[in-house]
C-alpha positions in Angstrom: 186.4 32.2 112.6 189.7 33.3 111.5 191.3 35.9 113.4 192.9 38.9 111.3 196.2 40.0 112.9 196.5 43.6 113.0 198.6 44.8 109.8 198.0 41.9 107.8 196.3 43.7 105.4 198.8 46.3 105.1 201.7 46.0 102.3 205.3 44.7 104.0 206.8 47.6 103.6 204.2 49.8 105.7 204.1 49.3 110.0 200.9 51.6 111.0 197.6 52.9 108.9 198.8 57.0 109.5 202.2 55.7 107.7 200.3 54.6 104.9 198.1 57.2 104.3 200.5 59.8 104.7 202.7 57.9 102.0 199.7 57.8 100.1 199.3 61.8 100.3 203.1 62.0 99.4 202.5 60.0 96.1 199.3 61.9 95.4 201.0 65.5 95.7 203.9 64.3 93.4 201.8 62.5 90.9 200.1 66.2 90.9 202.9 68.1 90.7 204.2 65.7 87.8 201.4 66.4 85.9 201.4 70.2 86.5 204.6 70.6 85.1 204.1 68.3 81.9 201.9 70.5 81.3 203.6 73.7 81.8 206.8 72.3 79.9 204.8 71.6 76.8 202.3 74.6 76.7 
């Protein structure tokens, strides 16, 4: 069997899972707030 190191899966730039997600959130909430105000600017 091959043995999966812990991280491997994980992109280079990422050390734990919690960093990842909560750099995940952080893109969400700006993608979000991008949106928003695209929209408000061209109401």
């Amino acid at each position: 069997m091959i043995e999966k190191k812990e991280g491997q899966e994980l992109p280079p730039f990422v050390k734990t899972w919690r960093q990842f997600y909560l750099l995940l959130i952080i893109w969400l909430v700006i993608l979000i707030l991008g949106f928003y105000l695209f929209t408000i600017y061209f109401r």
